[in-house]
C-alpha positions in Angstrom: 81.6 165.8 61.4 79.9 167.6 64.5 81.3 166.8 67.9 77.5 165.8 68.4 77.2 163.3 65.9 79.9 161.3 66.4 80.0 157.9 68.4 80.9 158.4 71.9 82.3 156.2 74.4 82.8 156.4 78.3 86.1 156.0 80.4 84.7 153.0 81.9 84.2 151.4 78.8 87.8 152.4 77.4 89.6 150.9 80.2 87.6 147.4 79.2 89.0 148.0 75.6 92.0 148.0 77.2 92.5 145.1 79.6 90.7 143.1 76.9 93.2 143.9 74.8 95.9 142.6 77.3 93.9 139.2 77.6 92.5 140.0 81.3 89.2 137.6 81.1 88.1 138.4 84.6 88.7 141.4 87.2 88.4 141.0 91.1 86.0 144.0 92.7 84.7 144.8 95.5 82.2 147.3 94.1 82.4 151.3 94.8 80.2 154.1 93.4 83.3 155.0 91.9 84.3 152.4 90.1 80.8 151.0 88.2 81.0 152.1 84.6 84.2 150.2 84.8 81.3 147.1 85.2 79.4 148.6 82.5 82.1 148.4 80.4 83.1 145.0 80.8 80.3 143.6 80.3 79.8 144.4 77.4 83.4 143.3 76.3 82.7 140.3 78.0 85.1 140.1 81.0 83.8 138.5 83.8 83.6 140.4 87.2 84.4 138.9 90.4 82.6 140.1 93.5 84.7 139.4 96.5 84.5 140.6 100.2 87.2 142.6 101.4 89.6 144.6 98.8 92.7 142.7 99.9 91.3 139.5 98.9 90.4 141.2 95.4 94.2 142.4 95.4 96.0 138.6 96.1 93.4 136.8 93.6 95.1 139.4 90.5 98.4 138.4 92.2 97.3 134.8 92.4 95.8 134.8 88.5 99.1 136.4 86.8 101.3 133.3 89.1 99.0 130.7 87.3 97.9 131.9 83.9 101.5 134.0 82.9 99.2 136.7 82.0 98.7 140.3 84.0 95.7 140.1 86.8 93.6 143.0 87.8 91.6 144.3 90.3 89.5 147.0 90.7 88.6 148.8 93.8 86.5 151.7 94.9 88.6 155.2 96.3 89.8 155.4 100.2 89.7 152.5 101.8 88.7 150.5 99.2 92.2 151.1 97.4 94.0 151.1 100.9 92.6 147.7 101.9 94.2 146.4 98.3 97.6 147.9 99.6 99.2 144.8 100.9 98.0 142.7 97.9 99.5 144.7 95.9 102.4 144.6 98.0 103.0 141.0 98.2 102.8 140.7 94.0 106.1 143.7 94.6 108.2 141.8 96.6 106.8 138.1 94.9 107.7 140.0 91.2 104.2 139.1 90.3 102.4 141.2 87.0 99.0 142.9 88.7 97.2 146.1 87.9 95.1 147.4 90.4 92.7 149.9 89.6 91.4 152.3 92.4 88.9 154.9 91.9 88.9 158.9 93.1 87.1 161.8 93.5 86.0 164.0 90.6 88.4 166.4 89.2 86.0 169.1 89.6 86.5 168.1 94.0 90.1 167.9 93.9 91.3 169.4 97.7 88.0 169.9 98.0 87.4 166.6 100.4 85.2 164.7 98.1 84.1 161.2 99.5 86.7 158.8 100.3 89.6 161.1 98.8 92.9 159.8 99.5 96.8 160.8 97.8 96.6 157.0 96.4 99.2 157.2 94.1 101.2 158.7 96.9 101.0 155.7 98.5 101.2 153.2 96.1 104.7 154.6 94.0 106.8 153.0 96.7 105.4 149.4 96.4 104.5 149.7 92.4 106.5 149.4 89.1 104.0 152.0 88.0 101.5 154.6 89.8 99.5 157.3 87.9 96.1 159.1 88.1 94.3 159.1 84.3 94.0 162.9 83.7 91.7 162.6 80.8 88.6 160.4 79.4 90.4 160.0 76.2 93.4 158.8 77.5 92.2 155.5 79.9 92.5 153.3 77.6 95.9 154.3 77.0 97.6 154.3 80.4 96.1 151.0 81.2 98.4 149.9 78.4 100.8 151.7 79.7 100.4 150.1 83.1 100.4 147.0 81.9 103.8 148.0 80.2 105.3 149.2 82.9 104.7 145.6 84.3 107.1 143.7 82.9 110.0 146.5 82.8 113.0 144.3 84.3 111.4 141.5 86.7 107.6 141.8 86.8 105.6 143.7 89.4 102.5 145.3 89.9 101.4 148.7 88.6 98.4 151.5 90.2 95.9 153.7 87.9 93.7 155.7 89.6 90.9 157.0 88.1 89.0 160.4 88.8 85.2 159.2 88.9 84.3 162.4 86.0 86.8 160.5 83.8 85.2 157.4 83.7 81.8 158.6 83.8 82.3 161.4 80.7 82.3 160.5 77.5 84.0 161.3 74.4 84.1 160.3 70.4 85.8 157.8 69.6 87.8 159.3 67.6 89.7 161.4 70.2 90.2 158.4 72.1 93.9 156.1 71.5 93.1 152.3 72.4 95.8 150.4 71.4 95.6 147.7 69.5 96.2 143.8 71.2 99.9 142.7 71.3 101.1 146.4 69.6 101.9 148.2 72.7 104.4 145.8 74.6 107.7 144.8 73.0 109.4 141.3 74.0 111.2 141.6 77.3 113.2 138.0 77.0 116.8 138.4 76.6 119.8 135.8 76.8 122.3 137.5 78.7 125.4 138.6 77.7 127.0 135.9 75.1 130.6 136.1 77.0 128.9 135.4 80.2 126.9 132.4 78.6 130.1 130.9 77.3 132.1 131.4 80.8 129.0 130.2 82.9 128.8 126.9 80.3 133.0 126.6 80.8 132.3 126.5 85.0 129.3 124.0 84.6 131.7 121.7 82.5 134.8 121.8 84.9 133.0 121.8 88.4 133.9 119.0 90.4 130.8 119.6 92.9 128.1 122.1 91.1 124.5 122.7 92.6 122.1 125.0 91.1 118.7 126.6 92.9 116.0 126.9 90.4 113.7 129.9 91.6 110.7 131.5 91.0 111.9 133.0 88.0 112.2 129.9 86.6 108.3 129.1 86.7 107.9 133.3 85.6 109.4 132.6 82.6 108.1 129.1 81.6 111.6 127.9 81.8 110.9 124.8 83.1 112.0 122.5 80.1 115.3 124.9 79.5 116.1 123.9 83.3 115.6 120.7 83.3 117.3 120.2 79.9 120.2 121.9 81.4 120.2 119.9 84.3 120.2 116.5 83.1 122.8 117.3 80.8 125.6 118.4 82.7 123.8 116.3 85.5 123.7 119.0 88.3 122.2 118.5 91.6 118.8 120.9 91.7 117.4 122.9 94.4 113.8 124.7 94.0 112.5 127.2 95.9 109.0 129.6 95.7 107.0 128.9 92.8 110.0 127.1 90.9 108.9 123.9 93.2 107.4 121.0 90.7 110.1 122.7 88.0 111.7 118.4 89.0 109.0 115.6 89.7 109.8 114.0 92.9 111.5 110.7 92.6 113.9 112.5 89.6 117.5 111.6 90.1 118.3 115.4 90.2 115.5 116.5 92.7 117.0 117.6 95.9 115.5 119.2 98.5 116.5 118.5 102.5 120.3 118.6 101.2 120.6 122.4 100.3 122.4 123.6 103.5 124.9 120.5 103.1 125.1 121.2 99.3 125.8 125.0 99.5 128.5 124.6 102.3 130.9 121.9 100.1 130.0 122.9 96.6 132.8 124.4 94.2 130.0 125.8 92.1 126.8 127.7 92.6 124.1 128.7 89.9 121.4 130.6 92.0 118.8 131.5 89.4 115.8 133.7 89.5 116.3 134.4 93.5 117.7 137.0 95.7 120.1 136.7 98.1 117.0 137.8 101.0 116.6 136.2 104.6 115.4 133.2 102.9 119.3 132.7 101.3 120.5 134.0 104.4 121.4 137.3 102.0 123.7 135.0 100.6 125.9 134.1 103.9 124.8 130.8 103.4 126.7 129.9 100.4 130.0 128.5 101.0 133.0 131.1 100.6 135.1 129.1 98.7 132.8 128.5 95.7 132.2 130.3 92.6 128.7 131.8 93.0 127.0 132.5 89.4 123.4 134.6 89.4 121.0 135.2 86.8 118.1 137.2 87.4 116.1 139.1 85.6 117.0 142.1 87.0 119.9 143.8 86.9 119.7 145.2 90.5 119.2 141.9 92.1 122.5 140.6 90.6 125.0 140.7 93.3 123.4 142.6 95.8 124.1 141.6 99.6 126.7 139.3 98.6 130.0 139.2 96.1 129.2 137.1 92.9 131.9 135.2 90.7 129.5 136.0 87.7 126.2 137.4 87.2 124.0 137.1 84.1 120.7 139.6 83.8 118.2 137.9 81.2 115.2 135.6 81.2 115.8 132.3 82.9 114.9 130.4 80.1 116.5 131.9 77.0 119.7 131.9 79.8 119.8 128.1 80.6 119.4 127.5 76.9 122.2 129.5 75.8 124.4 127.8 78.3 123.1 124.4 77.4 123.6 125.0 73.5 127.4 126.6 74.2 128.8 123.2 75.6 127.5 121.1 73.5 130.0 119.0 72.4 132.2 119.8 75.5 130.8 117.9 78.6 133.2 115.2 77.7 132.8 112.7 80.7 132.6 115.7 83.3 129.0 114.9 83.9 129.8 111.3 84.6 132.4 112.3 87.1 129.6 113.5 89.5 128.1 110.7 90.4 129.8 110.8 93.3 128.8 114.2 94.1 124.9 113.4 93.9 125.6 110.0 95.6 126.8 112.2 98.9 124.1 114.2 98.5 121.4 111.9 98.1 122.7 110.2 101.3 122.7 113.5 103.4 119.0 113.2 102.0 118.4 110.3 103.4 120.0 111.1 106.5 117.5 114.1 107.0 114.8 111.7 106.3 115.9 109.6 108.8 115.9 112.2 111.6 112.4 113.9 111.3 111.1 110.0 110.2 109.3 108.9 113.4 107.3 112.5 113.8 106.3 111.7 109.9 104.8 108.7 111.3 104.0 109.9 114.5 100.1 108.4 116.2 100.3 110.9 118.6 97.7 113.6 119.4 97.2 116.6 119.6 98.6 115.6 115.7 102.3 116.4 114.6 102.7 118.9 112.3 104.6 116.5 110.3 102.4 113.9 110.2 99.5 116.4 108.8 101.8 117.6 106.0 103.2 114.0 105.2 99.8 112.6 104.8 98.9 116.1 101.9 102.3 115.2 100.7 100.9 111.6 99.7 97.3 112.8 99.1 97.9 115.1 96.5 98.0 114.1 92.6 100.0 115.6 89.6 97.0 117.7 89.0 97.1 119.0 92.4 98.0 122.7 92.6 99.0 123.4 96.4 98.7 126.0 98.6 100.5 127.3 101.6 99.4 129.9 103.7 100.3 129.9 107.3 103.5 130.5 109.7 104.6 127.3 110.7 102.1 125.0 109.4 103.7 125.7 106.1 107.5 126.2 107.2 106.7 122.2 107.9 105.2 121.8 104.9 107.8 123.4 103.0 110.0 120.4 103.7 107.8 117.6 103.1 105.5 119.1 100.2 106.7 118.2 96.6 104.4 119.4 93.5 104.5 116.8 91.1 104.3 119.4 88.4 105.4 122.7 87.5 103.7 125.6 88.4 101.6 123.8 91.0 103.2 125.3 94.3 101.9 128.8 95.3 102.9 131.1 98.8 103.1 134.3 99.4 106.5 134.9 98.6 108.8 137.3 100.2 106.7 139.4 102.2 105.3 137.0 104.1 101.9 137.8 103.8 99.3 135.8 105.5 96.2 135.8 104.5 96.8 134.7 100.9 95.6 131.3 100.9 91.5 131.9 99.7 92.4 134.5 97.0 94.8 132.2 95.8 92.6 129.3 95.6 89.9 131.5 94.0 92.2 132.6 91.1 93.4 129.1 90.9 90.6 127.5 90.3 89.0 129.8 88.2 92.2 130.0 85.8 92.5 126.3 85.9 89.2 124.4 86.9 90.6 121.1 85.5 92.8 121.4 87.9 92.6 120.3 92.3 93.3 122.5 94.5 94.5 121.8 97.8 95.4 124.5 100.4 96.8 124.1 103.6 96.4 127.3 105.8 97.0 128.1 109.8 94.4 129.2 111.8 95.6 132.6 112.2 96.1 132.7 108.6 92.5 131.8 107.6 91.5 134.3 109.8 92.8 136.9 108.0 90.7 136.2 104.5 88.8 133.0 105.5 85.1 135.0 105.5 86.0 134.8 101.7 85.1 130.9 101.7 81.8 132.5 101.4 83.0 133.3 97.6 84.7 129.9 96.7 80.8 128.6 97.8 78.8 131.5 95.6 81.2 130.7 92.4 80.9 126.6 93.1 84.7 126.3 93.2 85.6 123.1 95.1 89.0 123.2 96.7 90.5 120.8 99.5 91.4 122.8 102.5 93.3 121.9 105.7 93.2 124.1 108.5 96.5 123.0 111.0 95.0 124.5 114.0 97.4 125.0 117.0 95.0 128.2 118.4 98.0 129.9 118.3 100.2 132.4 115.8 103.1 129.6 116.9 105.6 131.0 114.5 105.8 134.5 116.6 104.8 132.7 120.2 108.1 130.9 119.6 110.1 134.1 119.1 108.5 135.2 122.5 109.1 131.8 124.4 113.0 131.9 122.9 113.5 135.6 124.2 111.4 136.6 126.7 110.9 133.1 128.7 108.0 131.0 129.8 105.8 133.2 131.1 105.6 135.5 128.4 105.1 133.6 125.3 101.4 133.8 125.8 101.3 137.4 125.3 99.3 138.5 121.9 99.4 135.5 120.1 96.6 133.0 121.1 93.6 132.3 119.4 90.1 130.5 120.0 89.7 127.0 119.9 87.9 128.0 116.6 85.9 124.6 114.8 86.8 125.9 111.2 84.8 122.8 110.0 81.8 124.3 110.9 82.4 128.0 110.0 82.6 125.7 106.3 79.2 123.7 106.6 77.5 127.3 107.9 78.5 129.1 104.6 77.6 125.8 102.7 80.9 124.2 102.1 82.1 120.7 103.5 84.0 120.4 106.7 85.2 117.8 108.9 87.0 117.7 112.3 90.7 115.6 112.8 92.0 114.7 116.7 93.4 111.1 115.0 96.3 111.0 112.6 94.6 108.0 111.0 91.6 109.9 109.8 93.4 112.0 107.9 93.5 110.8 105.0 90.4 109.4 104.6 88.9 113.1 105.9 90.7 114.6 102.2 89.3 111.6 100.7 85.7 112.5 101.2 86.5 116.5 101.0 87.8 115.5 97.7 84.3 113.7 96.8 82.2 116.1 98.0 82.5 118.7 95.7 82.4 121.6 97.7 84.5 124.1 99.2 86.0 122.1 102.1 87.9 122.6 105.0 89.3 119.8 107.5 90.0 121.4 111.0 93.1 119.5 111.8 94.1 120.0 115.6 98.3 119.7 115.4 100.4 120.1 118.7 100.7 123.9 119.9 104.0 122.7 121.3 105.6 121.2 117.8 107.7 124.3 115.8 109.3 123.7 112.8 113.4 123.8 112.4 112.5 127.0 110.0 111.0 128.4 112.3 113.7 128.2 115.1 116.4 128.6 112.7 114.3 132.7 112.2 117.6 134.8 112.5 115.2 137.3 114.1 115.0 134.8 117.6 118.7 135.0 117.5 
């Protein structure tokens, strides 16, 4: 048959074959001439697109999608700046191991070097903080290596992969014939393993002989849906458990196993330690923190995580799930009264709990005002419902939230992660909602945070997606003017870190959400109330003391 006569099909509409073939139901774009018959294309294979306001935001909603749904997200930006505005999105899903593809367009292939409009080496820059970067050389091929991005995903622990795309290639078009679009689910192979059998059996031996085991659930958990093979595993050789990152909720509160203000105490007088799905980072103190007399046991899902910054009694590379199982199944039989023999161990821990409690109690229920921190993230703690997915995005507003906050449910605790990256908190709760509109949203954020994104509430307000959002507003980046105060002294920890006295309840009602201003700890509560009737976007301006820091925070080992 003639080249002529034959059904043809553009790059744009290819790579929507494609990421409808991964199950992507929506992309995040800011739009580019670049970039449109990627539009075009989906379309017409009915994948909604997202218009957002500043590429970064497009970049942490993919990141923010793939942590709720367990599915890739997917952005897609224009060339230039457009793709460098997206680079510390896609940074954050690198460090938080979080399955994104961001799509960037280029200049034609016919202008390479030539210094065609908004030309930029972007996959240069993006190999160091992606699983995957590659330009499309052909039209026939972007179906193909979107697959093939998406592939590259979920090689060891997931991560985000880069395609950019020359604009001739997704503007030409070619028969369908010459074009390869893979088929749904016949690209990818299964990336769960169990471990290594021997290690399963010697890690099931140590949980059934430990005199005083604890065991941190981490984000790896919640990555691989392992929350039933954790918990199963925990109530059954009854095991103290620690969460941390988005393996919060994997325990309700109130569950004789949930721990949480205990950790330090724990991992200094345990005999045994199952760290799983974390690395030994700053937040583990690279793993100085764990006492040097216990057996330390690591399971990750990659293999160059296991053991690294700290010596490891035994280390287990599979999916956290599939793991915890295996080790569950080999002692059956075998627990023989060990489990029982612990209820001291818990005991002493859960009055360490208590004694935790006891200390920070009176700020908790602090009346005073400017408001304490703690009293603002006590009140969210009690205000939020199973259903409630939260939200952190701040310094210290959420280091004190981060020991007062407890999800009731799995899956329903989202940060940045690693990196640190403010700024997160409105791409999160677009993805969030729009993955999971039966479920609340509530976001807490710092006022430097919302700076970063917050013109975004705009989009939350155009797509009707009602959140409940808290503004702790010190005027201050507090978490660095600490650091400054600690080493430079009184009269320099003003220097670069103070913000306006900013009414973010306003900024709300301008861009047609709800908003509400808090001086009095008792109107707190009922301010979430009526954000939580309203229906709208919301944001409750919560003045907190600029002079409050959290123990996180002065604990940093940088201020040391």
């Amino acid at each position: 048959m003639p080249e002529d006569s034959q059904e043809l099909i553009s790059g744009g509409h290819l790579v929507a074959k494609a990421l409808k073939a991964e199950g992507v139901e929506r992309i995040y774009t800011l739009c580019g001439g670049h970039i449109i018959d990627i539009y075009d294309g989906c379309v017409d294979e009915g994948i909604e697109v997202v218009d957002v306001r500043h590429e970064q935001v497009a970049a942490h909603a993919a990141d923010g999608y793939a942590r709720i749904t367990g599915k890739p997200g997917c952005a897609v930006v224009t060339a230039g700046p457009g793709t460098t505005d997206a680079v510390t999105g896609v940074a954050n899903a690198f460090r938080a191991e979080s399955s994104m593809l961001l799509i960037g367009g280029q200049g034609a292939h016919s202008q390479h070097k030539m210094g065609s409009l908004q030309d930029l080496p972007h996959v240069e820059m993006m190999s160091p903080i992606s699983k995957f970067a590659a330009t499309v050389p052909d039209t026939a091929r972007a179906a193909d290596m979107v697959s093939m991005a998406f592939r590259e995903c979920y090689h060891g622990a997931p991560g985000p992969s880069f395609l950019e795309i020359p604009r001739d290639v997704l503007d030409a078009k070619v028969p369908v014939s010459k074009a390869r679009v893979p088929e749904a689910a016949q690209y990818r192979a299964s990336t769960r393993t169990a471990g290594d059998p021997a290690a399963v059996e010697k890690l099931a031996d140590l949980l059934v002989h430990a005199e005083k085991p604890a065991i941190l659930l981490g984000s790896q958990v919640w990555t691989t849906r392992a929350t039933d093979d954790a918990v199963e595993l925990v109530r059954t050789f009854n095991v103290p458990a620690y969460m941390d990152g988005a393996g919060r909720g994997t325990l309700p509160p109130g569950d004789p196993h949930h721990f949480q203000l205990s950790r330090r105490y724990a991992f200094a007088n345990a005999d045994l330690i199952v760290i799983v799905g974390t690395p030994f980072d700053f937040r583990m103190g690279y793993g100085k923190r764990l006492s040097a007399d216990a057996t330390v046991v690591q399971i990750d899902l990659d293999y160059r995580t296991v053991g690294k910054n700290r010596d490891i009694g035994l280390g287990i590379v599979g999916d956290a799930g599939m793991v915890l199982k295996a080790v569950t199944e080999a002692a059956s039989g075998r627990i023989n009264g060990g489990a029982v023999k612990r209820k001291a161990w818990l005991e002493e821990l859960r009055a360490a709990e208590q004694t935790a409690i006891e200390k920070r109690l009176p700020s908790l229920k602090s009346d005073s005002s400017p408001i304490h921190p703690y009293r603002l993230v006590s009140e969210i703690n009690d205000f939020l419902t199973e259903d409630s997915i939260y939200i952190g995005d701040g310094g210290d507003i959420v280091t004190f939230s981060g020991q007062v906050v407890q999800p009731r449910s799995p899956g329903h605790w989202m940060d940045p992660g690693p990196l640190g990256t403010l700024g997160v908190g409105v791409p999160f709760v677009l993805a969030a909602k729009q993955a999971r509109p039966d479920k609340e949203v509530v976001a807490l954020f710092g006022d430097g945070a919302f700076s970063l994104t917050g013109w975004d509430f705009e989009t939350l307000v155009r797509y009707n997606l009602p959140f409940v959002g808290i503004v702790g507003n010190n005027s201050s980046m507090n978490q660095i003017r600490y650091g400054q105060k600690a080493k430079h002294g009184d009269e320099r920890e003003r220097v670069g870190n103070t913000l306006g006295n900013v009414h973010y309840d306003k900024f709300a009602q301008m861009l047609g959400g709800y908003g509400e201003e808090i001086r009095d700890p008792a109107d707190i509560t009922p301010a979430l109330q009526r954000a939580r009737e309203s229906g709208l976007p919301s944001l409750i301006n919560v003045w907190v003391d600029p002079d409050a820091y959290a123990p996180g925070t002065m604990n940093q080992t940088m201020y040391k």
